[in-house]
N, C-alpha and C positions, 0 to 999 in steps of 0.2 A: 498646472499641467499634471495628469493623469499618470502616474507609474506604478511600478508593478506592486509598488511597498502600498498604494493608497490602494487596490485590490486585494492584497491580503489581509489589510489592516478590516478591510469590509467586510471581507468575507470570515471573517473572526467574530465583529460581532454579529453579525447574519447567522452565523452557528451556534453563538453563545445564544442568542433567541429565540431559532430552530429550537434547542433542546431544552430550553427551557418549557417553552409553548406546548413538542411534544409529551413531556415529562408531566405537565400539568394537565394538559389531553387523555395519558391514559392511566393516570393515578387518579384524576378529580371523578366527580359524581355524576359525571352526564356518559354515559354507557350510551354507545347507539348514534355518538352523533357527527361520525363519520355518515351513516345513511343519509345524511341531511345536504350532504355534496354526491350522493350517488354511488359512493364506495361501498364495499364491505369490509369488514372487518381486517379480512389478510392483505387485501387490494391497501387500503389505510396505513397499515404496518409495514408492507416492504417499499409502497411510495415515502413514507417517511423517512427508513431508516437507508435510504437508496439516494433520497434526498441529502441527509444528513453526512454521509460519507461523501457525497459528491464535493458539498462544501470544505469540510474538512482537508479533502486534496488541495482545495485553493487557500486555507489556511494556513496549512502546516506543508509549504514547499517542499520541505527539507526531512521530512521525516517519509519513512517508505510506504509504499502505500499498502502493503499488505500489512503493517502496524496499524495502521488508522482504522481498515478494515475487523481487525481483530478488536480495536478498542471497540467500534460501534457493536459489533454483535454482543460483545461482551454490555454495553450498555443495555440493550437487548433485553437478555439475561438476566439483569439487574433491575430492569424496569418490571419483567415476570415476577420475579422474588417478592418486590416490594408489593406487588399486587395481592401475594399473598395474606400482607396484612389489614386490608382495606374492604369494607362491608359489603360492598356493590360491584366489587371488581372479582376477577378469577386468574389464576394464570394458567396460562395453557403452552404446551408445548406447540404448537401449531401456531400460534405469534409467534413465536421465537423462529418455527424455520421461516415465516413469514418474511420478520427480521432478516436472518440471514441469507433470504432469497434477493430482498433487495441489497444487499451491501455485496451481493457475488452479482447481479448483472453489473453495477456500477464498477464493480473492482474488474472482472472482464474487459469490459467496454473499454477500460483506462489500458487495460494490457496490449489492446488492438493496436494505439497508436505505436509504442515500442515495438512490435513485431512488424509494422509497417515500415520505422525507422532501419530495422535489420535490413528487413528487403530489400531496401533503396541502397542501402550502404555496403554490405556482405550479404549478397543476394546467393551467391552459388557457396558459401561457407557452411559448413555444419554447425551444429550448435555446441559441439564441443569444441570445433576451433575456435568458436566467436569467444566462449566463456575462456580458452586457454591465454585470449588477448586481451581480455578483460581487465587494466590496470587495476582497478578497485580490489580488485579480490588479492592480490601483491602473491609474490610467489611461494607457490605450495613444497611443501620439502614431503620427502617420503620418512613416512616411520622408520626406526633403524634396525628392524626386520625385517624389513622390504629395501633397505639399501645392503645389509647384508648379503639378501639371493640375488638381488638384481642391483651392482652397483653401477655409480651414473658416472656417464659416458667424459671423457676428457672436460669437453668442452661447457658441459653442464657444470661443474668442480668448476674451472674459470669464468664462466659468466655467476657463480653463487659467492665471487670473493669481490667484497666490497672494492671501489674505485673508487679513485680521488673526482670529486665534482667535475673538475674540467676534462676528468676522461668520458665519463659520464654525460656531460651537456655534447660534447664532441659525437659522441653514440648517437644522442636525440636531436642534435641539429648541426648536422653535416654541412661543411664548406659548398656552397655554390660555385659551380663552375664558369 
């Protein structure tokens, strides 16, 4: 039976062999042979690295996706460098934005569904309200310069002073009527 761990577990080595394949593609001795599928050169580089980030999402659940993103361009980067030591190869800044053209349409693309998820759920909310209820972020305290001029309000002072768990689960799940 098919779950979600046998799709990551795939799509890990599906990436581990992506970059390998690519890494061997624009390091090895055949220059040009993207032309042999109809591409060019930059068309080749952000399909790859567009490709390779894609997967990555589906490897690495858990990790953020503007992480992933940064690793691949930095891969990128790394693959221009090592170019530099290689007889037949060149590095050029123009792969690289290549590079990072494909890992920002891919990294976009992925942001559409979250902003679609807002829509549906806090559609008429601001984006500073959404982030203000944002649990993950856990609560923000002010500098003690800024609580100085501007000190917080009663009720901010009692909801900032730890409770006992059962007052607390009492807060987050209210008796039914």
């Amino acid at each position: 039976m098919l779950t979600p761990n046998h799709v990551v577990t795939t799509a890990r080595a599906v990436l581990v062999a992506g970059a390998l394949t690519a890494a061997v593609l624009m390091l090895g001795p055949w220059p040009g042979l993207e032309q042999v599928f109809g591409l060019s050169d930059k068309a080749a580089h952000a399909l790859c690295f567009g490709g390779l980030v894609a997967i990555s999402f589906l490897a690495f659940p858990r990790m953020r996706r503007n992480d992933l993103a940064l690793a691949a361009v930095l891969l990128g980067a790394s693959v221009e460098v090592a170019q530099l030591f290689t007889s037949d190869r060149s590095a050029s800044i123009a792969d690289l934005m290549a590079d990072t053209v494909g890992v920002a349409v891919i990294l976009l693309a992925s942001h559409i569904e979250t902003l679609r998820a807002l829509a549906r759920q806090r559609g008429a909310a601001t984006f500073v309200e959404i982030a203000a209820q944002d649990r993950r972020r856990g609560a923000r305290r002010l500098a003690p310069v800024i609580q100085a001029v501007f000190p917080p309000a009663a009720e901010a002072v009692e909801a900032e002073r730890p409770a006992s768990f059962a007052s607390r689960a009492a807060r987050r799940f209210p008796r039914r009527a």
